[in-house]
PLY file of the C-alpha trace (Angstrom):
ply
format ascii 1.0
element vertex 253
property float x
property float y
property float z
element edge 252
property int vertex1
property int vertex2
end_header
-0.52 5.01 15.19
-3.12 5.15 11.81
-0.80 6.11 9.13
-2.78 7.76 6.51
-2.18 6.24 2.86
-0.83 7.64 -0.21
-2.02 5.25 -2.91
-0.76 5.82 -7.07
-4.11 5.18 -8.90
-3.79 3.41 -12.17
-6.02 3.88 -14.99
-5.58 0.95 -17.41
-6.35 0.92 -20.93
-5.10 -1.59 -23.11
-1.98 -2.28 -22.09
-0.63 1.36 -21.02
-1.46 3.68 -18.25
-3.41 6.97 -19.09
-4.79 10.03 -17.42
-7.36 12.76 -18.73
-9.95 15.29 -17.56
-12.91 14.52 -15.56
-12.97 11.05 -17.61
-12.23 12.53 -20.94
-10.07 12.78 -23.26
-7.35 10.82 -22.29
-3.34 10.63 -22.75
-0.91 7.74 -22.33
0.96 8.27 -19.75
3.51 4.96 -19.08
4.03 1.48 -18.78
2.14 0.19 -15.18
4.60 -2.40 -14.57
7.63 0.02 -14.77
5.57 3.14 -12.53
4.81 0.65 -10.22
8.60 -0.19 -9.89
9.06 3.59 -9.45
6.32 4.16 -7.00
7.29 0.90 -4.92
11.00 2.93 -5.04
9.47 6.03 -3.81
7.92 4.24 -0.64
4.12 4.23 -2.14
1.59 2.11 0.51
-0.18 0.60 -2.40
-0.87 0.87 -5.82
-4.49 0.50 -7.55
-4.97 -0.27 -10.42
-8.18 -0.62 -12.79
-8.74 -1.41 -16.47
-11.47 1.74 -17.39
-12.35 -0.36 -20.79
-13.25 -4.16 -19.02
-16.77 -3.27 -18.10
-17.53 -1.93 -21.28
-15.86 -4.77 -22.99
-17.23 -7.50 -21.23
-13.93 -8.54 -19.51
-12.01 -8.40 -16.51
-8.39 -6.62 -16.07
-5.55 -8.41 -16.98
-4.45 -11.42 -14.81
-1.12 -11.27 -16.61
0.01 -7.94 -15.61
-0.81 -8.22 -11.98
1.27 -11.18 -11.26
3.93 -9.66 -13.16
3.21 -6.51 -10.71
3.52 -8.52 -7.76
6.54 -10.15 -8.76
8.29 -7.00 -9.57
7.21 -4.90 -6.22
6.80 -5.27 -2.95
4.03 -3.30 -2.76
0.13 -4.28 -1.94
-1.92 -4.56 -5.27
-5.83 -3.65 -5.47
-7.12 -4.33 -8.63
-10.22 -3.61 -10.93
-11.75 -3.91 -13.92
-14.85 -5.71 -15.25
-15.08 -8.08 -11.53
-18.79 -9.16 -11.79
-18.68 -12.46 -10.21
-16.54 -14.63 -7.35
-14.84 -16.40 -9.66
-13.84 -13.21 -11.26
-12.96 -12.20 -8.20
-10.68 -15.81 -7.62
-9.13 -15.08 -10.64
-7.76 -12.08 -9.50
-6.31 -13.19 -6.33
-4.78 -16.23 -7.85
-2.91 -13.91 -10.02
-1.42 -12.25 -6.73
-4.03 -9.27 -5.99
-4.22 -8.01 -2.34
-7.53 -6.96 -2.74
-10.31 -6.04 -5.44
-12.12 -3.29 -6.05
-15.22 -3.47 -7.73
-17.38 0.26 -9.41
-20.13 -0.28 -12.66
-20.84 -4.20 -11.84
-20.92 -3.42 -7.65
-24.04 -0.63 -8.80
-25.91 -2.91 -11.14
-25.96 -5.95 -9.05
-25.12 -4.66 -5.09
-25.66 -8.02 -4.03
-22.05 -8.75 -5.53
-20.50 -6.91 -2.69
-22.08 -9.33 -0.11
-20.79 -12.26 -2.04
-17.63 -11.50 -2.39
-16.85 -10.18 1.37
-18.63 -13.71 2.22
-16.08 -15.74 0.05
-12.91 -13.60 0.59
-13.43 -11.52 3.62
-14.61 -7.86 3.80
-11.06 -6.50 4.29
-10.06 -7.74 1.02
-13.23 -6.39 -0.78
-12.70 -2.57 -1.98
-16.06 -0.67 -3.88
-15.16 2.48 -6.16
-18.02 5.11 -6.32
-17.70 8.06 -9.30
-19.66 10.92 -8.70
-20.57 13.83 -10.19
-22.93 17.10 -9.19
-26.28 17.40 -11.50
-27.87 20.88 -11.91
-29.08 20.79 -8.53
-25.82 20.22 -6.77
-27.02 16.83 -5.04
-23.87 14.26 -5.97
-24.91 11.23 -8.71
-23.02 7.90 -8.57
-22.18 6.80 -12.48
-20.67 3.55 -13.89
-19.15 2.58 -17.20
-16.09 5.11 -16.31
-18.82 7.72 -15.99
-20.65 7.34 -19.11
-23.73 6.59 -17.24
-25.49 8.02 -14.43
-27.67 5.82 -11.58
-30.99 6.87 -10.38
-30.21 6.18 -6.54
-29.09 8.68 -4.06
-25.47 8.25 -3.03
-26.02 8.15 0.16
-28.15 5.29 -0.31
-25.36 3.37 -3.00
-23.11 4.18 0.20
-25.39 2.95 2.73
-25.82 0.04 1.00
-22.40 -1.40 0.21
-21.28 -0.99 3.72
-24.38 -2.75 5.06
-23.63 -5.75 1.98
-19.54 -5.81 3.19
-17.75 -3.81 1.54
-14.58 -3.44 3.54
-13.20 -0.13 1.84
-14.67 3.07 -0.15
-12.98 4.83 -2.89
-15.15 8.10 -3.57
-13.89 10.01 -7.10
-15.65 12.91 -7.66
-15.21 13.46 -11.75
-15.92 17.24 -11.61
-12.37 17.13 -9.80
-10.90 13.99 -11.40
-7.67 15.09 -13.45
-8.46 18.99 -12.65
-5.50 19.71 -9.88
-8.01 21.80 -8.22
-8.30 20.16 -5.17
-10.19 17.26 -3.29
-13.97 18.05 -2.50
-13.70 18.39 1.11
-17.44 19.10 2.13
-18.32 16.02 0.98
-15.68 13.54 2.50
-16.80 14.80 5.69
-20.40 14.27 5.19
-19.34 10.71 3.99
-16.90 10.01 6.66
-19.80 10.85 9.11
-21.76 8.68 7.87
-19.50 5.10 7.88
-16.95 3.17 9.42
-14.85 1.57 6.70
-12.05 3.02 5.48
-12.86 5.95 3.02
-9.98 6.80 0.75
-10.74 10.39 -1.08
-9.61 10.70 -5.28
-9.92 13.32 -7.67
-8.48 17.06 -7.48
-5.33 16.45 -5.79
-3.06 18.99 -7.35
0.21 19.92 -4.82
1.33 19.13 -0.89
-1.15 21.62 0.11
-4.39 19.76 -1.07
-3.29 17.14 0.45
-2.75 18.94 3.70
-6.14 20.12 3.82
-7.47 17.17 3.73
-5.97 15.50 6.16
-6.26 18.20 8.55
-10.12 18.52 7.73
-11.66 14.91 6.81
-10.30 11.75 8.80
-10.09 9.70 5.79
-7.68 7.17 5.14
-5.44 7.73 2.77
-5.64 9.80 -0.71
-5.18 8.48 -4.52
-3.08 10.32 -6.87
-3.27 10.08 -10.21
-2.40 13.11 -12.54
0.00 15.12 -9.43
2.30 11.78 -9.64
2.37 11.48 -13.87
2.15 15.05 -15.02
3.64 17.45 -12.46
6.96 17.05 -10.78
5.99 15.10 -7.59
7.21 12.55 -6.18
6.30 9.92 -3.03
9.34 10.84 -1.14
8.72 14.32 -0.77
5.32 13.99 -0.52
5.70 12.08 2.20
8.09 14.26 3.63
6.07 17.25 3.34
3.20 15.78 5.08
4.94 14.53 7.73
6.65 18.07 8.51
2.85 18.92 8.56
2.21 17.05 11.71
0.63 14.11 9.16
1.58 10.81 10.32
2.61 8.36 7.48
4.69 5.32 6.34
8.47 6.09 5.60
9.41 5.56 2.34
0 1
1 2
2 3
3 4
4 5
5 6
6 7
7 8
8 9
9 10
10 11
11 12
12 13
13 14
14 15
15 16
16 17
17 18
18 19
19 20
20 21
21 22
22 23
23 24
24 25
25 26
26 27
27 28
28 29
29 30
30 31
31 32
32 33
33 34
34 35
35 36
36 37
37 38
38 39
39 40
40 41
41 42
42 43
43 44
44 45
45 46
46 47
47 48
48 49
49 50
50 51
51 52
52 53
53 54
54 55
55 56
56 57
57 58
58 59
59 60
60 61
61 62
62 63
63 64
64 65
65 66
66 67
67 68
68 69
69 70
70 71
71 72
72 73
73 74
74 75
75 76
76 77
77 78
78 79
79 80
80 81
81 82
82 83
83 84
84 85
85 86
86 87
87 88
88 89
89 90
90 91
91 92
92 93
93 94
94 95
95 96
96 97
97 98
98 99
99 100
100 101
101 102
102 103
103 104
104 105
105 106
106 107
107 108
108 109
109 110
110 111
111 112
112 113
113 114
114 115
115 116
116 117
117 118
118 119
119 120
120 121
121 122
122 123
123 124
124 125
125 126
126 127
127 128
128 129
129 130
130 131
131 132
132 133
133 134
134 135
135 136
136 137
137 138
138 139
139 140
140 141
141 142
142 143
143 144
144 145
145 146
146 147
147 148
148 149
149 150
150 151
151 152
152 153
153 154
154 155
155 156
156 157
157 158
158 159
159 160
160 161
161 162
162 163
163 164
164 165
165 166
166 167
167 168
168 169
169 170
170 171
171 172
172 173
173 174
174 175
175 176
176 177
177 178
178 179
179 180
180 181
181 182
182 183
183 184
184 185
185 186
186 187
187 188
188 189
189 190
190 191
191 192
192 193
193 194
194 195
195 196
196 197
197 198
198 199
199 200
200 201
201 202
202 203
203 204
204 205
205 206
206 207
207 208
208 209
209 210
210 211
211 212
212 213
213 214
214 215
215 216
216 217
217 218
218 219
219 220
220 221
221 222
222 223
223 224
224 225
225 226
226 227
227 228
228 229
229 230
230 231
231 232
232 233
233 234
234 235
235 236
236 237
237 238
238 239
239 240
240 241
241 242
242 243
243 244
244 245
245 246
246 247
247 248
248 249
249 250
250 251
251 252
């Protein structure tokens, strides 16, 4: 049976978790190593985690705070943040990472994807794509926690990473990103159509019903929740439980 994943996304800055608005304005919002005790608690499949400020900065997340993470939680670990070469990449796994996921450096230089599936297989290589709709609807891919846009279509970035090895998509659309309004459906499908990785939807997920809709509409593989799990009174057990009495098969907690 393909369980579909509910995955706590963790937006690292500095050394505390925080959450905003389409990428703006942001709030702290918790310690990561003591949510990801809750959420591995709760029955979460995996956390992710990225540090928004390491591409900026010229750095990669914090190698500290994920083996501190895997030694207080069961749970898989993908993390992010500034990746931009293998040994990056080595670095990360050595501190106890399941997998890495890769966004601004994976646009800039694709050819990073391919190397990294080739040195630690594709399964364990994850790429993060933030869009965004311009004025004439089409979707743009951006980097730098979408500060900047990228002149390529996004079906082509998409295209492209699959075909270089990436193992695993996670599509954000910002418009939704922090909003509660609900995952943008129309174009999950037309993704999902067009590869076969495993294509995990974020951004807009604001109560059980979003979720629902999803699931029942787009076979994607598991959603990321960021603001329903820190700012609203949610929890993994009863999501869980609420999507399963919705004919939704997932993990038990």
């Amino acid at each position: 049976m393909k369980y579909k994943r509910i995955i706590p996304l963790f937006l690292l800055k500095g050394k505390r978790l925080v959450k905003g608005v389409q990428f703006e304005n942001f709030i702290d919002v918790g310690d990561p190593l003591s949510q990801a005790m809750i959420y591995d608690a709760q029955g979460a499949d995996e956390i992710v985690i990225v540090d928004i400020e390491a591409s900026r900065q010229q750095r990669i997340i914090d190698r500290n705070l994920i083996h501190a993470m895997i030694r207080k939680t069961r749970l898989p670990i993908t993390v992010g943040g500034g990746i931009s070469s293998v040994e990056d990449g080595r670095s990360c796994f050595r501190a106890g990472a399941d997998k890495i996921v890769i966004n601004t450096h994976a646009l800039l230089n694709p050819e990073l994807v391919s190397s990294l599936a080739a040195e630690f297989g594709r399964q364990a290589v994850v790429v993060a794509i933030d869009v965004k709709r311009d004025a004439t609807g089409a979707y743009v891919p951006y980097i730098f926690s979408g500060a900047q846009a990228v002149a390529r279509p996004l079906n082509e970035v998409i295209d492209t990473f699959v075909e270089q090895g990436a193992g695993e998509i996670i599509l954000t659309v910002i418009d939704k990103e922090g909003t509660l309004s609900g995952f943008e459906i129309p174009l999950y499908s037309e993704i999902r159509k067009r590869i076969p990785v495993p294509l995990i939807a974020a951004g807009g997920a604001g109560c059980y019903d979003d979720m629902v809709r999803l699931f029942h509409t787009v076979d994607v593989d598991g959603c990321a929740l960021g603001t329903m799990l820190t700012l609203r009174d949610y929890d993994i057990v009863r999501i869980k439980a609420y999507l399963t009495g919705e004919k939704i098969s997932v993990r038990d907690s």
